[in-house]
N, CA and C atoms as a LAMMPS dump frame, in Angstrom:
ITEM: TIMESTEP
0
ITEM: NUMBER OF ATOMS
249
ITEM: BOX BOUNDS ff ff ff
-5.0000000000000000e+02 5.0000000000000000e+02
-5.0000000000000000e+02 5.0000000000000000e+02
-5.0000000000000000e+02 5.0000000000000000e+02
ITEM: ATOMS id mol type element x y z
1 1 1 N -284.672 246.992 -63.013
2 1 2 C -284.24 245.73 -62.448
3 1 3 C -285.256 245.323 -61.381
4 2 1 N -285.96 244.273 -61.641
5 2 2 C -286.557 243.463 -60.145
6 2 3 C -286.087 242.682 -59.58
7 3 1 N -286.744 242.386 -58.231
8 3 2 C -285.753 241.491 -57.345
9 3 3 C -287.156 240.967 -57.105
10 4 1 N -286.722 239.474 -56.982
11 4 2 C -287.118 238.179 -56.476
12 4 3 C -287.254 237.516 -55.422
13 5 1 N -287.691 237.392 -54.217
14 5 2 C -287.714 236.816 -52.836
15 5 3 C -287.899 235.716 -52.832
16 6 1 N -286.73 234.701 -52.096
17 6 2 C -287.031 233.05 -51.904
18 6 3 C -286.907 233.221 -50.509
19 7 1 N -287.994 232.913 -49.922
20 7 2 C -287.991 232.567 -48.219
21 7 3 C -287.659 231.282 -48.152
22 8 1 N -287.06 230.972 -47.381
23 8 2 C -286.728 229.351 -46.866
24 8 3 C -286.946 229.085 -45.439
25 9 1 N -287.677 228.167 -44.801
26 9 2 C -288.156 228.236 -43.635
27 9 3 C -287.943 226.196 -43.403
28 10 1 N -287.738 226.104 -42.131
29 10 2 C -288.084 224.841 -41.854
30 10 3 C -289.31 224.345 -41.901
31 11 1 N -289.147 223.047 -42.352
32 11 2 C -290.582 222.547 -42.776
33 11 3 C -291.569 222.308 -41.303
34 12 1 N -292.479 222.638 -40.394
35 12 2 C -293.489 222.877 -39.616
36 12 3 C -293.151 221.514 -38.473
37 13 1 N -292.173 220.966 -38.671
38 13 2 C -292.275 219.258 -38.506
39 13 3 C -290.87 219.161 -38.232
40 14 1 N -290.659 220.123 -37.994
41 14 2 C -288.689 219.924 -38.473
42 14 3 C -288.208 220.719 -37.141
43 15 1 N -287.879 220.38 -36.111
44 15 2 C -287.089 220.576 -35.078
45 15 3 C -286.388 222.143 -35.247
46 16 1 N -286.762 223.816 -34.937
47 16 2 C -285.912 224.367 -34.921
48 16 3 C -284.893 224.871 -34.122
49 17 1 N -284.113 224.503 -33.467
50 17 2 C -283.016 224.649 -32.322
51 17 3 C -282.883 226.39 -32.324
52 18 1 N -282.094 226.475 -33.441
53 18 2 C -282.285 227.992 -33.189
54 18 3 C -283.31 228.989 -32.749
55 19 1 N -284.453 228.614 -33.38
56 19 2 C -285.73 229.537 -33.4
57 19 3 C -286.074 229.46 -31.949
58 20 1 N -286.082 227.942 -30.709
59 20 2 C -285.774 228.003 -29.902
60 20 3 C -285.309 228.333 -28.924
61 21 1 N -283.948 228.602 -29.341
62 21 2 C -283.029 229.499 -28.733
63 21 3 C -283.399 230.716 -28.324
64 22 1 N -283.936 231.454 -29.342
65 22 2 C -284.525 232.769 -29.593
66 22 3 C -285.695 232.941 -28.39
67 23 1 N -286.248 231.783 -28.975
68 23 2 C -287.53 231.788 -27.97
69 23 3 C -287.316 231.77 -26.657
70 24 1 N -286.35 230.926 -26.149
71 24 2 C -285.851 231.078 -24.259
72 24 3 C -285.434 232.716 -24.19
73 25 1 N -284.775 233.278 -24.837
74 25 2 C -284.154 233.968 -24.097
75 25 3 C -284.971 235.578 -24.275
76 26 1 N -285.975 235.38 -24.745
77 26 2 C -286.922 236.524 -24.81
78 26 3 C -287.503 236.635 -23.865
79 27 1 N -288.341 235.529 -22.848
80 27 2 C -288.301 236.675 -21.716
81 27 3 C -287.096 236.818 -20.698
82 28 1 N -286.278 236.081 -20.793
83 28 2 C -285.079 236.838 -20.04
84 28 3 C -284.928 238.294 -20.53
85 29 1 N -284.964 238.66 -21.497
86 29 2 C -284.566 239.986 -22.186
87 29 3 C -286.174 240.952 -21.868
88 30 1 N -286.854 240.534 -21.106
89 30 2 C -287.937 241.055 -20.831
90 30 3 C -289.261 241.461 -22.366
91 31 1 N -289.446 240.354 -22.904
92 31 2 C -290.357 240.153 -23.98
93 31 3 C -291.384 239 -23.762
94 32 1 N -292.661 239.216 -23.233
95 32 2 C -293.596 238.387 -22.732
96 32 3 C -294.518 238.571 -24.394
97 33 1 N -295.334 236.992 -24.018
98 33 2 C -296.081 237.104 -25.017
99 33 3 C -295.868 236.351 -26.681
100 34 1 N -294.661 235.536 -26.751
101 34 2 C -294.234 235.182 -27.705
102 34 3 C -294.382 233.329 -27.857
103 35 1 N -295.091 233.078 -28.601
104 35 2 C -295.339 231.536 -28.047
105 35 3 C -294.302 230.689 -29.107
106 36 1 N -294.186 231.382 -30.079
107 36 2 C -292.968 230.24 -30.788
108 36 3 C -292.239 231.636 -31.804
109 37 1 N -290.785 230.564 -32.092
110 37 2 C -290.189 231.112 -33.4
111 37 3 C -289.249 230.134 -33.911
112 38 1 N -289.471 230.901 -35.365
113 38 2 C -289.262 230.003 -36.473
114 38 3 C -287.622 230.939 -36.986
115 39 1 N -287.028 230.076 -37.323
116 39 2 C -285.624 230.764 -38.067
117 39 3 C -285.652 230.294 -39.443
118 40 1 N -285.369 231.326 -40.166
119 40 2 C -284.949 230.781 -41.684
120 40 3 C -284.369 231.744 -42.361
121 41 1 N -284.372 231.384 -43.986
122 41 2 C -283.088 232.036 -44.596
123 41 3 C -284.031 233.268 -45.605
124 42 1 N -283.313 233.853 -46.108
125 42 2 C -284.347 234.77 -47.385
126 42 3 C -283.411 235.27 -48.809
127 43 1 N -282.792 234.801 -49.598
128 43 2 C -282.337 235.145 -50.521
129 43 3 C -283.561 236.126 -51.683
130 44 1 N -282.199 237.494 -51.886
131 44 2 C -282.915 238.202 -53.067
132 44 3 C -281.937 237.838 -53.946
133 45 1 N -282.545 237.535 -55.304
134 45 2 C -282.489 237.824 -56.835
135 45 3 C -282.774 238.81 -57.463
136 46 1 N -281.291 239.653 -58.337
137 46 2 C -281.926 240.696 -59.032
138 46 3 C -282.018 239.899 -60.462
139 47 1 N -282.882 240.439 -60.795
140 47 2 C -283.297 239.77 -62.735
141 47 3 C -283.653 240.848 -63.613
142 48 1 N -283.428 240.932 -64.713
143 48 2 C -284.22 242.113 -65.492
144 48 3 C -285.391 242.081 -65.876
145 49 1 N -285.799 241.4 -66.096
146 49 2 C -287.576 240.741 -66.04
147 49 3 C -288.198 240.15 -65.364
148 50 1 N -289.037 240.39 -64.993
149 50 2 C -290.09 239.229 -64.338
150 50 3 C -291.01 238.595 -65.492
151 51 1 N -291.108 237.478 -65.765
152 51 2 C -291.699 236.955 -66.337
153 51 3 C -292.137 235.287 -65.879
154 52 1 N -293.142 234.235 -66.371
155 52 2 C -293.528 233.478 -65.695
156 52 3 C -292.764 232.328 -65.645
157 53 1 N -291.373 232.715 -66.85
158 53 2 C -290.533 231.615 -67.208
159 53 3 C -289.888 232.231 -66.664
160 54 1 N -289.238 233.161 -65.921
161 54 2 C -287.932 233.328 -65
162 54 3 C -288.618 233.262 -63.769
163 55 1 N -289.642 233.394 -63.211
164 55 2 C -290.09 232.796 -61.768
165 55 3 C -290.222 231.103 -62.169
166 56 1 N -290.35 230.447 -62.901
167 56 2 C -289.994 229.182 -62.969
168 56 3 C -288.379 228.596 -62.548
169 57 1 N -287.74 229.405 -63.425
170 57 2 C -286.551 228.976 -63.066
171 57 3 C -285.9 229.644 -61.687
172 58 1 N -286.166 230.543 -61.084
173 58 2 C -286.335 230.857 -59.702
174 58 3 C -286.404 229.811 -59.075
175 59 1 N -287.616 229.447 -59.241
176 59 2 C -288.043 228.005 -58.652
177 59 3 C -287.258 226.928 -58.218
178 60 1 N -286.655 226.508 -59.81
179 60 2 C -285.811 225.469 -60.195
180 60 3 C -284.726 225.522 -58.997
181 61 1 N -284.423 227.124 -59.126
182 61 2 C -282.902 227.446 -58.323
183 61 3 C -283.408 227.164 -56.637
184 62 1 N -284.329 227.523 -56.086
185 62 2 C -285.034 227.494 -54.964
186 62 3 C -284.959 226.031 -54.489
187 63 1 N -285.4 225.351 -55.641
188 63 2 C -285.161 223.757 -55.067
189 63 3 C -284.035 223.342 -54.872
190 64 1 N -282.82 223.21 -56.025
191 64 2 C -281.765 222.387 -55.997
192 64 3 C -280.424 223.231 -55.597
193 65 1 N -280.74 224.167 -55.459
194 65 2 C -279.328 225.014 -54.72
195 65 3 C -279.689 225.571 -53.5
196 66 1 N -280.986 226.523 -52.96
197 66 2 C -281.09 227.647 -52.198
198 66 3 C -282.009 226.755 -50.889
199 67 1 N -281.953 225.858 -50.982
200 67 2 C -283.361 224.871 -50.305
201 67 3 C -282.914 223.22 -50.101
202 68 1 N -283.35 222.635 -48.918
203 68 2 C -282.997 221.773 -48.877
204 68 3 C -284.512 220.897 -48.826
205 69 1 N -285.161 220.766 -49.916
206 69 2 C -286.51 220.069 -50.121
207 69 3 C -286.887 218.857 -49.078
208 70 1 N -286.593 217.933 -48.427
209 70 2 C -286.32 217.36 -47.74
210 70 3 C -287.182 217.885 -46.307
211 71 1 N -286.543 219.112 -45.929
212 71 2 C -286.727 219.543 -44.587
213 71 3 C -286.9 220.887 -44.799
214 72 1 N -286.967 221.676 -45.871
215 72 2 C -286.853 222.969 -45.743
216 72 3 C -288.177 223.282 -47.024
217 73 1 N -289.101 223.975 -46.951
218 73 2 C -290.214 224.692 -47.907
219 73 3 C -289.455 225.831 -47.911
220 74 1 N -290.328 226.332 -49.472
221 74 2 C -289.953 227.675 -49.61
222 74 3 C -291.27 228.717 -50.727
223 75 1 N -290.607 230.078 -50.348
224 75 2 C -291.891 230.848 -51.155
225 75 3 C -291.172 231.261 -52.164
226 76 1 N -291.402 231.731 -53.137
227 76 2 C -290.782 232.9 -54.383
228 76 3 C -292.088 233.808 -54.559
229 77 1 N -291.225 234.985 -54.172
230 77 2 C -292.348 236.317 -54.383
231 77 3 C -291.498 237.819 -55.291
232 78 1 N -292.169 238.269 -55.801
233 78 2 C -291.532 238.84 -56.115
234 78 3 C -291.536 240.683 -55.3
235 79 1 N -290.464 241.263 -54.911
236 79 2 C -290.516 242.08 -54.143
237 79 3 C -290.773 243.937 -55.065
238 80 1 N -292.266 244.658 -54.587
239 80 2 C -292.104 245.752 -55.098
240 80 3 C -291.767 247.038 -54.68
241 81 1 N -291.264 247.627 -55.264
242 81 2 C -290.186 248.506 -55.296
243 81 3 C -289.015 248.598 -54.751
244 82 1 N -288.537 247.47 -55.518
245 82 2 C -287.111 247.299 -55.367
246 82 3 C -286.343 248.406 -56.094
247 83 1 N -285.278 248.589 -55.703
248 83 2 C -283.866 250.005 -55.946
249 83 3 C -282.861 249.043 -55.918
């Protein structure tokens, strides 16, 4: 069985409040050195094949369900040695 990685990240341009968030309160928590962060999502897919027509439809799924195209990019990778 392989598994599939869809990162989903805000698009570079896209306001992240959360990632923000993160970012104030690191050096309160005593963490210097951090100039930005980004928040996003990461769905795995298990599949029984990898092939170039099921990372297509990965894809497909990446756009219209797992992703909000609009405001959100995304990667599909496929992850090795998955268990």
């Amino acid at each position: 069985m392989a598994r599939v990685v869809v990162d989903v990240m805000l698009k570079p341009e896209i306001l992240d409040p959360q990632g923000k968030a993160v970012q104030g309160a690191l050096p309160r928590l005593g963490f210097e050195g951090i100039s930005d962060v980004r928040q996003g999502k990461r769905f795995e897919l298990e599949v029984g094949e990898v092939t170039e027509a099921r990372l297509a439809e990965v894809r497909t799924i990446a756009e219209t369900l797992l992703s909000n195209p609009v405001i959100e990019d995304f990667e599909v990778h496929v992850e090795e040695n998955a268990q």
